[in-house]
Every structure is written in C-alpha cells, then in structure tokens.
C-alpha positions as CSV (number, residue, x, y, z in Angstrom):
1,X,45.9,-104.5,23.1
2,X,44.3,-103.7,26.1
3,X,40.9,-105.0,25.0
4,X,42.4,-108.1,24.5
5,X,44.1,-108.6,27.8
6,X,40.5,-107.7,29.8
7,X,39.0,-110.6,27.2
8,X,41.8,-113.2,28.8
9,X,40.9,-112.1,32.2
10,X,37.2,-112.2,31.4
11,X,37.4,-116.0,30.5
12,X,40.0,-116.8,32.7
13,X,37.4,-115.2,35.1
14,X,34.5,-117.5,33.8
15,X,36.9,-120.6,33.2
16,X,37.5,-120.1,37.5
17,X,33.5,-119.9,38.1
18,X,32.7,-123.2,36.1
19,X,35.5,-124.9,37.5
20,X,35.1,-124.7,40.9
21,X,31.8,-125.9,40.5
22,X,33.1,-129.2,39.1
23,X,36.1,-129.7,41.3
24,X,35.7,-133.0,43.7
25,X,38.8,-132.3,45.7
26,X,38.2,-129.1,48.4
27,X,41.5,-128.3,48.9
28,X,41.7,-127.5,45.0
29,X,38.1,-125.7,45.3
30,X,40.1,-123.6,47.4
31,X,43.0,-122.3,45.3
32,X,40.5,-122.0,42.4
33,X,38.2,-119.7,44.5
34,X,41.9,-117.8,45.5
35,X,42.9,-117.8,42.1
36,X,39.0,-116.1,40.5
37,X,39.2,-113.2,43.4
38,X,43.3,-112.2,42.3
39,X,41.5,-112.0,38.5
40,X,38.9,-110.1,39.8
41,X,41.1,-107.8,41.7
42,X,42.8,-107.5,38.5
43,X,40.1,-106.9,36.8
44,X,38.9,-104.3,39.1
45,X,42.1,-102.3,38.9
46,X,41.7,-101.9,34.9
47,X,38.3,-100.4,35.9
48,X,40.1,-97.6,37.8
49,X,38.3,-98.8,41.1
50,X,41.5,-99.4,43.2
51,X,39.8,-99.3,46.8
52,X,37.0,-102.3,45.5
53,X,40.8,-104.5,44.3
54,X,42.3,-103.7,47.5
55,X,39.4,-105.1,49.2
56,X,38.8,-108.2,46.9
57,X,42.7,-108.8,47.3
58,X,42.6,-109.1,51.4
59,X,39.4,-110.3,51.7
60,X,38.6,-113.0,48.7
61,X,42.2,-114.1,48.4
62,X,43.4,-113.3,51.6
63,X,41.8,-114.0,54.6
64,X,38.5,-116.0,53.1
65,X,40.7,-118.4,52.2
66,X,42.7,-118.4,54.7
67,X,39.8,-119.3,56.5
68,X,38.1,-121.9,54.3
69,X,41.9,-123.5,54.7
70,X,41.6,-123.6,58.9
71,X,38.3,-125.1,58.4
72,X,39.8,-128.0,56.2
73,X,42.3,-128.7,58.6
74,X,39.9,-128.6,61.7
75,X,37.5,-131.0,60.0
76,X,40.8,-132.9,59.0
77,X,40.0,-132.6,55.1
78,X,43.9,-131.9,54.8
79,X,46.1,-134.5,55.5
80,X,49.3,-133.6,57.2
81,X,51.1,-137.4,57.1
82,X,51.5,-137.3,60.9
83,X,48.7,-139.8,61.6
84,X,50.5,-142.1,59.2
85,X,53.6,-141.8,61.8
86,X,51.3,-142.6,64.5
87,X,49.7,-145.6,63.3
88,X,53.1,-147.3,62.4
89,X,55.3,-145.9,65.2
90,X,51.4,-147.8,67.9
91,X,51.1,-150.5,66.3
92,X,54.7,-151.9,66.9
C-alpha cells in the first residue's frame, strides 16, 4: 500500500516538474513550484529524513515563494484591480 502511495507522489512529483516548464502564466508557475516542494517534503518524510522536509517545507514552499510572489507584485505581474479604479475614477 505504501509503495503505491510513494508511486502517486513520484509522478505527481514529475507531473509538477514538466508543468511548470510549460506554464505561460507566472503567477500559476508559482503555485506549481509551491505545490512540487509540499510533494517533496512529503516525500522526504516517507524517507525518514524529517530535518531535510522541514527545510523543503519553510524554504521551497514557504518563504521562496513568498518571495517569487513580492517580486510579481513589485514588477506589477499581479494585478490588484486598483489601477482599473484609477483610470475610471481620472478620467471623469
């Protein structure tokens, strides 16, 4: 039973790799990237290393994206709607 449930992870783990390299939008790029280093910290705990899922946990889904998500918002990748509100609420 076991075996089976590292096999899911194992592709879900590849099924992550080969999709963020196909994604065109980098806000999804992003929860992709989140979503492989939770597997992997998964997948790390079923190999009895629990310091190395620990790590992977805060650092590859934690603060790297965290991060990668500041940097989308600072080079205004994200779109918050208020600049919609401006342009209508100027130009009247």
């Amino acid at each position: 039973m076991m075996k089976i449930f590292e096999c899911i992870l194992f592709a879900f783990l590849i099924i992550c790799a080969i999709s963020v390299s196909f994604s065109k939008n980098l806000l999804n790029s992003i929860i992709i990237f989140m979503s492989y280093s939770l597997i992997m910290s998964i997948i790390w705990i079923l190999l009895e290393s629990p310091d190395l899922a620990i790590t992977e946990a805060a650092v590859g889904a934690g603060i790297t994206s965290i991060l990668f998500f500041v940097t989308l918002k600072k080079i205004r990748a994200i779109d918050n709607g208020d600049e919609d509100k401006d342009k209508e609420g100027g130009k009247k």
